[in-house]
N, C-alpha and C positions, 0 to 999 in steps of 0.2 A: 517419602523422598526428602532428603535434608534440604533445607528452606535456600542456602547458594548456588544450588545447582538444580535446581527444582524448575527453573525455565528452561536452564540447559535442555534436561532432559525431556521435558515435556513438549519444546520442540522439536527435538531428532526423533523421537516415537511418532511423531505424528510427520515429518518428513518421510520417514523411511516407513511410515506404515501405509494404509491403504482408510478405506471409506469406514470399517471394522472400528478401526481406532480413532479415527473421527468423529463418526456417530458414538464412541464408550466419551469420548470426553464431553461432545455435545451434552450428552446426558447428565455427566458429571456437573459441566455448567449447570445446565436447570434447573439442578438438586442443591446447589451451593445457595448457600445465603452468606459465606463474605466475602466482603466486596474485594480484597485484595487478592482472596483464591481466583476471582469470578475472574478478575483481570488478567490475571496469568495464562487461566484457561482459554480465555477469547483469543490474547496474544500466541498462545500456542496451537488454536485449532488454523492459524493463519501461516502455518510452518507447510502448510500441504506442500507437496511437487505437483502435487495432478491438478489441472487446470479445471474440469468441470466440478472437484472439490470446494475448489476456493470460488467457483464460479455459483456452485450453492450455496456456501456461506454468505455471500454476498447479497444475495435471491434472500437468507433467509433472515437478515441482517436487516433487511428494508420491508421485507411483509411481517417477520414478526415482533411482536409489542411486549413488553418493552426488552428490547435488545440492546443497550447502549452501557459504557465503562467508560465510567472517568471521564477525560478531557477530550477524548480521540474515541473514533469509531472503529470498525470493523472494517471498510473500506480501506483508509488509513492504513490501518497492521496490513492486510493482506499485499495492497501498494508500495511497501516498506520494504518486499524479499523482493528479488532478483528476476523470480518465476512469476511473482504476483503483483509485478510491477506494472505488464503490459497484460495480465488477464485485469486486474482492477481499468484500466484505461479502456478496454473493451467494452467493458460490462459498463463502467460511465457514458459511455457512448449511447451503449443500446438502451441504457436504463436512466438516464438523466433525470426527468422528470418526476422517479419514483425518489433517486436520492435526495434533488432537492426539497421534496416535501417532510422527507424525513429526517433529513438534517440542517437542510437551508441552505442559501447560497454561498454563503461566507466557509462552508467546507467545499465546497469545489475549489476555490482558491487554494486552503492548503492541499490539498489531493492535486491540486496541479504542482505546488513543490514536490511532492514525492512521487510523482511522475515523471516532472520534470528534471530529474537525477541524471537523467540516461539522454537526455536531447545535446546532440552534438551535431546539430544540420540546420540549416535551416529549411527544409522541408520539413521535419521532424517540428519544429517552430510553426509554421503554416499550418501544421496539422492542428496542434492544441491550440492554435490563436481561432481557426475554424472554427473548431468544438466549443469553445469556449463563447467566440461571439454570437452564439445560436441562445445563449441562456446571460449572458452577462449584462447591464445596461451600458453604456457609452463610457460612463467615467470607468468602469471595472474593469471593462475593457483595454482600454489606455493603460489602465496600472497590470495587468496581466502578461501585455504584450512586454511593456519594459521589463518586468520580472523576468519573463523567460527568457529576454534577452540574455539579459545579466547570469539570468541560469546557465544557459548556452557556451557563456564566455568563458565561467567558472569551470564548465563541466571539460572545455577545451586547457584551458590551466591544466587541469587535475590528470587529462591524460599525456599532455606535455610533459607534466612533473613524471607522474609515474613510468615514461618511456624512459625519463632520465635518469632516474633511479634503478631501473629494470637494466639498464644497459651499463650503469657503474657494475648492478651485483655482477653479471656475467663478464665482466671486464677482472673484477678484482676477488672474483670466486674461485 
């Protein structure tokens, strides 16, 4: 596959594919030795649409050794799509303890920005400040809570702007 579209592709195959082509890349992962393939692969086994896919990747991201790329995990990529934004928040929920021994605290924090993408409530706020203050100490907390705030406020901007923009295109389309 040509090296600029090589993500492209490697994530619509495994979006539009099923377990078949998940488990052939997996493989391919294991068998790579570089590091800049390995990275691709990881960020494209995290393109699933099927929820108990990404829900094993995650399973097998935190039992198996050594599973890690780069600066960011697996968690991470999977939280980053659309579909895998609220199976990753799930799977943090049920599996907290396994993540933070794996990665440590200071990744739940980002894993709450990129969950935090989609909070436009403040229910939706109460939920992750819950979950969070089950595992956070007192100061992390405090800085947590104001983030999502701020996440919140962004996230309302963002769909204010884009109603405004959605309603120019159909005004002057």
């Amino acid at each position: 596959i040509p090296y600029p579209i090589k993500n492209v592709i490697l994530c619509y195959g495994v979006a539009l594919g099923s377990d078949k082509e998940w488990d052939f890349l997996l493989n391919v992962y294991i068998n790579t030795t570089k590091e800049e393939e390995r990275i691709q692969l990881a960020y494209a086994m995290s393109c699933s649409k099927d929820p108990w896919i990404l829900n094993r990747y995650m399973e097998y991201a935190i039992t198996t050794s050594p599973f890690t790329f780069n600066e960011t995990n697996v968690m991470e990529a999977v939280a980053a799509s659309e579909v895998g934004r609220y199976i990753a928040k799930d799977f943090l929920i049920n599996n907290w303890q396994a993540v933070i021994e794996r990665y440590g605290t200071q990744s739940l924090v980002t894993l709450m920005y990129v969950i935090g993408r989609t909070i436009s409530t403040d229910l939706q706020i109460m939920e992750l400040q819950q979950f969070f203050s089950n595992m956070l100490e007192e100061h992390q907390r405090i800085t947590v809570h104001a983030k999502l705030q701020t996440i919140k406020n962004e996230n309302l901007k963002n769909k204010k702007r884009n109603a405004r923009i959605a309603q120019w295109l159909r005004k002057n389309t």
